[in-house]
Every structure is written in C-alpha cells, then in structure tokens.
C-alpha positions in Angstrom: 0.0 0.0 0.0 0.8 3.6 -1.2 2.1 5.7 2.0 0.0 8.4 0.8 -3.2 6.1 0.6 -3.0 6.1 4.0 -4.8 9.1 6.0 -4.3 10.5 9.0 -6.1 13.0 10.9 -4.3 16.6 11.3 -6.3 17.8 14.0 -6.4 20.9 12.2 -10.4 21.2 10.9 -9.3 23.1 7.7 -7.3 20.8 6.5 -9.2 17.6 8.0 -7.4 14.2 7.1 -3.7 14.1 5.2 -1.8 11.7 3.7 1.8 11.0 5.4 4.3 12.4 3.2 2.4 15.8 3.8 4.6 19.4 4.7 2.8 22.2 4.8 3.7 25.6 6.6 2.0 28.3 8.8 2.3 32.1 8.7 1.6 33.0 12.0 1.8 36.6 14.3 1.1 36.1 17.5 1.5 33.1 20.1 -2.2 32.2 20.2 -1.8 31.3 16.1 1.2 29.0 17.0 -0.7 27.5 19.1 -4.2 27.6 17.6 -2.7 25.3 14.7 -0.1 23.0 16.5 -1.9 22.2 19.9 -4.9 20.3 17.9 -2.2 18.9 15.5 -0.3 17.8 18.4 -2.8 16.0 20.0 -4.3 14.7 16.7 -0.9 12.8 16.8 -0.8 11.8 20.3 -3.9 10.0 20.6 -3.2 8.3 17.2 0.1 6.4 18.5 2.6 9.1 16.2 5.6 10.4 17.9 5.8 14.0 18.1 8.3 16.2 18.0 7.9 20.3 18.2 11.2 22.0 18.1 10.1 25.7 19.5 11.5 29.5 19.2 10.1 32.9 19.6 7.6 34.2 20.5 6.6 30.4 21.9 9.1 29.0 24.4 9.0 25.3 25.4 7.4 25.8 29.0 4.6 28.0 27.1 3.9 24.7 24.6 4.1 22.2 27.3 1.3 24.4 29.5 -0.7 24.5 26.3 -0.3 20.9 25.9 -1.1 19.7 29.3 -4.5 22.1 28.9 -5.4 20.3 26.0 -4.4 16.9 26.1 -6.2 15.0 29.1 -3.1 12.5 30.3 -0.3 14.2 28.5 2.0 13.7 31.4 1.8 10.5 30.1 2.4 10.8 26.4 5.6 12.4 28.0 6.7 9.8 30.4 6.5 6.9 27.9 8.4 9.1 25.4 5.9 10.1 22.9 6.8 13.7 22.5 9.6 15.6 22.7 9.4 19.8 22.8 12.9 21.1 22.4 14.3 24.7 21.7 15.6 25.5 18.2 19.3 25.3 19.2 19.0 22.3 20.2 17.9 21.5 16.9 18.5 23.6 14.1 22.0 25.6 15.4 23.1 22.5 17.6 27.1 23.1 17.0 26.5 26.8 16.9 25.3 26.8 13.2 22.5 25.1 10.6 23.7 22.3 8.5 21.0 20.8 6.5 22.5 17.2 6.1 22.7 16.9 10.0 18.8 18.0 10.4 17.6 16.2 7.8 19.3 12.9 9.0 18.0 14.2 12.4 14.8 14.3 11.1 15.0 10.3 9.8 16.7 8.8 12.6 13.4 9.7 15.0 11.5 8.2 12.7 13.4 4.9 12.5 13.5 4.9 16.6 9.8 5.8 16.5 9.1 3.0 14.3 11.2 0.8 16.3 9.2 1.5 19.3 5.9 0.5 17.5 4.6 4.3 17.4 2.8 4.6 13.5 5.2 7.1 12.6 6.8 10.9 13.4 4.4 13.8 13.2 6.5 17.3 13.7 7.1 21.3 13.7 10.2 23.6 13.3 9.8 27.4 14.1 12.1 29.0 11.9 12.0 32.4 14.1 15.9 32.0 14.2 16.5 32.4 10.5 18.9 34.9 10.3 19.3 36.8 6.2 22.4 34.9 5.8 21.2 31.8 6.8 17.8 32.1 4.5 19.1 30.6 1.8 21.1 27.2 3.3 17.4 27.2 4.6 15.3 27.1 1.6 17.4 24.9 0.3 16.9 22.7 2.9 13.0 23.1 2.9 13.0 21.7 -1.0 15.0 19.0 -0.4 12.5 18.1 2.9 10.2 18.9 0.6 10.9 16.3 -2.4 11.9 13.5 0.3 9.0 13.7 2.8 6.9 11.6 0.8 9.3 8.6 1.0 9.0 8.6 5.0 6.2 8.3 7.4 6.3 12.2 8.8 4.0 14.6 8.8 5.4 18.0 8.8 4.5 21.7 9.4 6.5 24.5 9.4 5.9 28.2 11.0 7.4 31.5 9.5 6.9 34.6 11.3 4.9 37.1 9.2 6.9 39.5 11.1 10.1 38.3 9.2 8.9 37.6 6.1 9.2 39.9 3.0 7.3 39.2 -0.7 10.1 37.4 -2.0 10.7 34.9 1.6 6.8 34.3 1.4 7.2 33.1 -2.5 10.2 31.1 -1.1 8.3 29.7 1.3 4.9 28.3 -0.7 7.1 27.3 -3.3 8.7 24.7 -0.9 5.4 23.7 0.8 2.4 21.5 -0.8 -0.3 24.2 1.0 0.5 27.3 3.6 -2.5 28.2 6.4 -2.7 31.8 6.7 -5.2 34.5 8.2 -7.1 36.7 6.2 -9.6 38.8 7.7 -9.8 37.4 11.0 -10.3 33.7 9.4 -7.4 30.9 8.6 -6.9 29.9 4.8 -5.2 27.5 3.3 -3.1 29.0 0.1 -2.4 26.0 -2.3 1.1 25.2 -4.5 -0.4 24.6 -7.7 3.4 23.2 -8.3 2.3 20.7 -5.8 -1.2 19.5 -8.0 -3.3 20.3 -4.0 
C-alpha cells in the first residue's frame, strides 16, 4: 500500500485528514496562532500512537507549549513519560554546534523516525519554528525546505513549518509556498489554506 493512501487526521479542521508524506507551513503573528494550529495537531498525533516532535523558538518558548499541551491533552503527562513527545528549543535542533547544516537536520529528522518505528509508534508527526533564520542563513534554509520537501513523501512524517509574518518579506513568502504543498494563513480574521499549484493540492 501507497504511503500516501494512508490518511491520517491533522487535528487541524481546515485541513481535515492528510496523507503522510504531507509538509505544509503556517504564517503566523502572534502566540495564540502557533498555538491555535499546532496544539490540535499535536494532539491529533498523540492520541493516534505518532511520535511527536515540536522544536520551538520565539515568540513560543518550550514551558509556554508544554502548558498549552497539558490544557489540552487530558493524560499528556503520560504521552511524556512513555516518550511520545519531545518539545525542544531551536538550538537544540537547528544551530546544535552553533550553526545550521542541513545534512545533520535532515538525517536528524529520519533517525526519529526509525527509533519511532522501532518503538511501535505509527510514525513521526513534527514542527520547526524558523524564528531563528537569520538573512544569511535564509538561503542554506530554503534549500533545505526543498530538499524536505521532495523526500518527505518517501518517510512516514507529517510535517509543518511556521514562519513569522513579522520576518517575512514578498520574495521569503514566495520562497516559502514554493517549498510547501499548501501554507495556512489568516485573512480577515479567518485561517486559509493558500495552495502550490506546483504541488497538483
């Protein structure tokens, strides 16, 4: 069977059920959209044996995502103690080493999966907030995002991605669709979902 015949649900109600495979990003400006989006997609995964990993920055530390969490999630001390998800900071992450090398991440990204599999969880469901993203650093990360972007559907992972609309120009926003199959954004008051048309969604 196809991996990408095989739904699962996002917790998100816009976007209802996705294949694995699927990376898609946020544009977010406050707090409460971070955590609008990933606390229901978080605990979509939790309940349906995923392992989940949330690797935070500004404006959302790790204490503010595990509060959040343990709001929503009746049991999630739980999740925690048996190891089913992990909240980390960025630089524990993306700059581990002091800088961002996409081979490192990437490989990162598949070895959680293979020890999530191993442990008999369905697969890895995760988020990166790329808050950190320095100019000089935008393009090693683009880069990265394409390749993450033509692999993903190889690997059981689920993937979303948050940009700060507070650090994103015309030309990073274009970037950043380009290398996504669909981005959730709020217009008027109300979330969207902006298709890649490059990505037949």
């Amino acid at each position: 069977m196809k991996l990408n015949a095989v739904k699962r649900k996002s917790g998100i109600a816009l976007i209802g059920d996705v294949p694995w495979g699927t990376h898609f990003c946020q544009f977010y400006t406050t707090k409460k959209d971070l955590l609008d989006m990933l606390v229901p997609y978080f605990k979509a995964g939790l309940e349906n044996n995923e392992f989940c990993m949330w690797v935070t920055s500004e404006p959302l530390s790790v204490e503010n995502a595990k509060k959040a969490m343990k709001k929503a999630v009746p049991g999630f001390e739980e999740y925690v103690k048996k190891g089913q998800i992990e909240i980390i900071p960025y630089d524990e992450w993306y700059t581990k080493g002091g800088s961002f090398e996409e081979k490192r991440v990437l490989n990162g990204w598949v070895s959680r999966l293979n020890t999530a599999l191993k442990k008999g969880f369905d697969g890895l469901r995760l988020t990166g907030n790329t808050f950190w993203i320095e100019k000089k650093d935008w393009d090693a990360f683009t880069d990265y995002e394409a390749t993450v972007n033509s692999v993903l559907g190889n690997y059981k992972m689920i993937a979303i991605c948050t940009y700060s609309l507070k650090k994103c120009g015309v030309m990073e926003i274009v970037d950043v669709v380009k290398n996504h199959e669909f981005a959730l954004a709020m217009n008027n008051g109300k979330w969207q979902v902006v298709s890649n048309p490059a990505c037949g969604h």
